[in-house]
C-alpha positions, 0 to 999 in steps of 0.5 A: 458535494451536493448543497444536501451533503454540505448541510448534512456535513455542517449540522454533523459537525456542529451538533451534539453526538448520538448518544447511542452511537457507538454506545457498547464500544463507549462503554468497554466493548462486547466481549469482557475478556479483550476490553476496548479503550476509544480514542481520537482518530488519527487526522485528517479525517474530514471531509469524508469522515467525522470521528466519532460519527462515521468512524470510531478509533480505539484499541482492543486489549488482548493476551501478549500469548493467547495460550497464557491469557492471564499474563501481559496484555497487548493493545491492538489499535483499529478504525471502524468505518460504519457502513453508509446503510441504515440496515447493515448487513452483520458480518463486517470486512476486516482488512488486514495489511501488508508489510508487516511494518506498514501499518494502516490505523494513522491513514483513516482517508487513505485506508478507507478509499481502498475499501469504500467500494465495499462499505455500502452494506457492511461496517469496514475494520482496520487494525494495525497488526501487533508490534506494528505501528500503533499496535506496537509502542513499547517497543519503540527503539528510542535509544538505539536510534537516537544514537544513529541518527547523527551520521545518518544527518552527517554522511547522507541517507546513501552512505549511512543507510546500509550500516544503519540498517544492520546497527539498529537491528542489533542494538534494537534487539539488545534494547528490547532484550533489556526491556524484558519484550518477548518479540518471539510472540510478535509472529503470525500464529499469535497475530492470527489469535488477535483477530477473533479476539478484536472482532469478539470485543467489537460485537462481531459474530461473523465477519469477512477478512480482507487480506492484501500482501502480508495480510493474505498471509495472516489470513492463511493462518487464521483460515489454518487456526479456523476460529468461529465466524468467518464467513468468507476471505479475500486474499489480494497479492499472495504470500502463501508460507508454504512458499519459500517466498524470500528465496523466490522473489526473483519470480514476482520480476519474471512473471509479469514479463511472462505472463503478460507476453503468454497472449502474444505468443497464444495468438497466431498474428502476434506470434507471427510477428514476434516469434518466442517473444518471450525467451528474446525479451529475456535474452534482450536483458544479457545482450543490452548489459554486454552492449547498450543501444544509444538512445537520443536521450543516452545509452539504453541498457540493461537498467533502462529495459528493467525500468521500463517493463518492471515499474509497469505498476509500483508500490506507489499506485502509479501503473504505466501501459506499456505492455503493447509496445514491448514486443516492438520495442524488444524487437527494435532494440534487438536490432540496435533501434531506441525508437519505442524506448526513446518515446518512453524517455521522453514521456510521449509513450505509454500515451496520457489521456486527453484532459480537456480544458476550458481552452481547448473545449472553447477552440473544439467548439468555435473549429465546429462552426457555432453560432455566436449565440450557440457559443454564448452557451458554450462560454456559460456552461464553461463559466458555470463548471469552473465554478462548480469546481472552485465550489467543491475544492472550497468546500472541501478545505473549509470543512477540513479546516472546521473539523480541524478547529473543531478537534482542536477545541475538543482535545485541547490542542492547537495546529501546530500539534496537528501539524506534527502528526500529519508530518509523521504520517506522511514520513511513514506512509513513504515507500522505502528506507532510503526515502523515509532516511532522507526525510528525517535526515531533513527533519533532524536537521531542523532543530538547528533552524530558525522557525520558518513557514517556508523551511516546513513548505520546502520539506514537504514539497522536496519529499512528499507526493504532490497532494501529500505536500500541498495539504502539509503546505496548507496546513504550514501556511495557517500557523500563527507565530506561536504555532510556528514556534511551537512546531519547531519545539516539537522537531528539536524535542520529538522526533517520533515520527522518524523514529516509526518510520525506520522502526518499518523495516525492523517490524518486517524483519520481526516476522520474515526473520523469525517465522521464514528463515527457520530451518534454511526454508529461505537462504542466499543459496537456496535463491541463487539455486532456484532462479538458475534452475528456473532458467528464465534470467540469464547470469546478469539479472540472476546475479543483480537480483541476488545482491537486491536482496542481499541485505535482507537476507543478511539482516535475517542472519541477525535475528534469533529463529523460532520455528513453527510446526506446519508453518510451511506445509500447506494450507486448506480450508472449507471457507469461501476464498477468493484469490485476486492477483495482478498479472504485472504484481511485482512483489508477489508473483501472480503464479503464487495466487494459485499456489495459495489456494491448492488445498482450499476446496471452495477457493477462485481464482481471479488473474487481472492484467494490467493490474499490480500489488494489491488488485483494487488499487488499479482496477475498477473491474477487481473492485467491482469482483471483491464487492460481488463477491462479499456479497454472495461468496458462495453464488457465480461470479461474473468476471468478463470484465477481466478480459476487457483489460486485456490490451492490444499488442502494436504490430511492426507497422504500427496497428494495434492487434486485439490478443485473447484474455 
């Protein structure tokens, strides 16, 4: 931050509100039918964020059917993040999330760093989607659950997890049965019905959506449903409906392999080195199963090559560039040689980038010959940097913490509840149900402890990502006795936290169970039936592939169906689209990006390699893409800088090969 910055962050801190900022929202909202309710964002939202300043948080009311808007309501919570311009433009970016069952409204940092690209000109919304999250409270599963997590803290997450799974669906429906909840309308027509109703209530006319994952989906609907005011769309990692997506994830696995090895096979010196490089690595997946290489670091078999291709990008965010090795390496482990797979293991490939330190910039300049006094340069400017760096991360941690206080104050609050929250949102924002298990096996089996700063460090640091465990550390670290105290009151008396993040998986189940396995559209053997047709996978993968999504498919079995007229005819539209899709997207095939838009008539079509689930995550160039085009939806797009992503391919002797886009 800038001395300028920090002044304006202060004063904003510590001054009286705008009394006419967020002034028709403060007073009940735009639209009398759908009447909005503010509340305290959701912490941290400093440095960056000051609630009730740059960012105002809240739920919207709308009908529970919108095709019988005087019966129940439901509450629809969002973030508004005011764009940074003092003359924004009308029409804001809605982002609608993935999942479903992975909510966005408690992550106010983290969902506004994907979309700040986007924020200089226009306002940026979030919501959570119904029977999601914040969105979705009455229907918390408290007595199911509370009933199953004994032996999930008794056995271990990896024994109790599959039964858990298929327990807490049915009891959880048997609770919301009890409940009088009508989950049939926790779908996607009646979520595509939220959006106009939420833009209307926070003053919006028009608007742009912003789609990713299951949000491409939702966006779908709403383009299908064509309510007033969308000026353009942006869907980012494709789930049309009109796909049988669920009996055709096996080729979100094939398609990376495919098409980032189709430029090698284009090419005339790549394909000559590696002829039909593509059906070899494929075939390599069978021949390593029925006979591993031995690596230095132990046998390299089929799991190893799946690794090593497959988590190229996670849903973590972490992309790993090792598609210029692979056709060598599927070459060497043909003939029985680790060498590229090897240096994999060992982290010597893909290779890091260079991060120069205080030493090593001091020993590039005393190796270049200078001068004593030129050095005595040298040591000041290295002085100054690294003070320059100390600044910035006190800074920062100083107004985390008087914003901290500050909202404490004014909420009557102390840090330990603050603590508890930031807990919970790190233990929903983790990846998977194992993971999330794991975590409320551990926090569960605190209520028996003692009260202990370094029990809440421990439980951070063994399960958390490193930037996520050293602010709950911080924060840990600052607790009084008292707060401490209190902080295990709340572990032994509310357990929410891991209550919504099992609850994830079952708000997922909600909508695929319900919309996509009407009518056999998804089934075990209509999967088993296309991979074999497709011929890509050779038996071993097909039949592992079918057992990964075995359960899902047996949890589905579990829910009732409701089937939709025209859910799985496709779609069309006249609005503005743009389809953005990662060549390495391992969740939604890539391919599935042009499927979505057949039948929209002023739809483009952006493939980004080296880019996985959601394009913007990995890549500079998609950013840049998406903002031109909210800008301009309808003008030219330049898109040459997709073809400086694509990378080199490492021939035999060891050169790196340009390859065509």
């Amino acid at each position: 931050m800038s001395p300028d910055q920090i002044f304006a962050l202060i004063a904003a801190l510590t001054t009286e509100p705008d009394p006419q900022a967020f002034a028709t929202l403060k007073a009940g909202g735009a639209d009398p039918r759908y009447p909005v309710t503010l509340t305290p964002c959701a912490r941290p939202v400093a440095p960056t964020e000051i609630d009730g300043r740059t960012v105002i948080c809240g739920r919207v009311e709308v009908p529970y059917d919108h095709r019988a808007p005087e019966g129940k309501r439901i509450q629809i919570a969002f973030n508004l993040y005011k764009a940074r311009s003092l003359s924004p433009e009308p029409d804001p970016v809605l982002y609608l999330h993935g999942g479903p069952g992975d909510g966005t409204v408690s992550r106010v940092g983290r969902t506004i760093g994907f979309f700040e690209h986007l924020r200089g000109r226009r306002d940026v919304i979030a919501i959570d989607e119904r029977g999601v999250d914040s969105s979705a409270p009455e229907m918390d599963c408290y007595e199911t659950l509370g009933a199953q997590l004994g032996p999930v803290v008794e056995l271990g997450v990896d024994a109790a997890a599959p039964t858990l799974e298929q327990e807490f669906i049915t009891g959880c429906l048997a609770e919301l049965d009890a409940k009088g909840i009508d989950y049939s309308l926790i779908n996607t027509e009646q979520n595509a019905m939220d959006v106009p109703a939420v833009l209307s209530a926070l003053g919006y006319d028009s608007y742009n959506l912003y789609g990713i994952s299951y949000g491409t989906k939702l966006t779908m609907e709403i383009l299908r449903q064509d309510p007033p005011g969308i000026r353009s769309a942006i869907i980012d990692g494709n789930a049309p409906p009109w796909l049988p997506l669920y009996s055709m994830f096996w080729q979100s696995h094939s398609d990376p392999i495919r098409v980032s090895l189709e430029p090698c096979e284009r090419d005339p010196v790549c394909n000559a080195a590696y002829p039909d490089i593509i059906a070899r690595t494929f075939q390599l997946f069978e021949t390593l199963d029925a006979e591993p290489v031995q690596g230095k670091m132990g046998p390299i078999d089929v799991n190893v090559l799946y690794d090593i291709i497959n988590n190229r990008v996670t849903l973590a965010g972490t992309y790993s560039a090792m598609t210029p090795y692979i056709p060598l390496m599927v070459t060497q482990l043909e003939q029985g040689d680790p060498t590229i797979a090897d240096q994999w293991a060992s982290g010597e490939l893909p290779p890091k980038p260079s991060t120069a330190t205080a030493e090593t910039l001091r020993s590039a300049a005393e190796a270049a010959g200078l001068s004593d006094a030129e050095m005595a340069q040298v040591d000041a400017m290295l002085a100054a940097a690294e003070h320059i760096r100390l600044a910035e991360t006190t800074v920062a941690r100083a107004a985390q913490v008087l914003e901290t206080d500050l909202d404490a104050d004014a909420r009557r609050t102390d840090l330990a509840e603050i603590f508890d929250a930031r807990l919970g949102a790190a233990i929903r924002a983790l990846p998977g149900l194992t993971d999330r298990l794991a975590v409320g096996r551990d926090y569960l089996a605190l209520r028996y402890a003692a009260p202990s700063t370094q029990a809440l460090v421990t439980l951070a640091e063994t399960h958390f990502s490193t930037e996520t465990a050293s602010d709950l550390s911080a924060l840990a670290t600052q607790l009084s006795p008292a707060g401490l105290a209190r902080v295990f009151d709340l572990i032994r008396v509310d357990n929410q936290a891991t209550i919504d993040a099992v609850e994830g998986s079952f708000q997922t189940y909600l909508y695929a169970c319900q919309e996509d396995f009407s009518d056999g559209w998804n089934s075990m053997d209509k999967f088993k039936a296309l991979i074999a047709a497709e011929g890509s996978w050779g038996p071993v993968l097909q039949e592992g592939m079918a057992q990964g999504v075995a359960a899902f498919h047996a949890a589905c079995a579990l829910f009732p169906k409701h089937p939709r007229d025209n859910w799985t005819s496709q779609g069309r539209t006249d609005v503005p689209v743009l389809s953005m899709n990662g060549e390495l997207d391992n969740q939604t095939a890539v391919t599935w990006g042009a499927l979505a838009v057949a039948g929209f008539s002023r739809a483009r079509l952006v493939v980004v390699p080296e880019s996985g689930h959601g394009t913007i995550r990995y890549s500079q160039c998609a950013k840049d893409n998406t903002a031109a085009y909210i800008e301009d939806p309808t003008g030219d797009l330049d898109t040459s800088c997709v073809r400086d992503l694509r990378l080199p391919v490492m021939l035999p002797d060891g050169s790196l090969h340009p390859l065509p886009y």
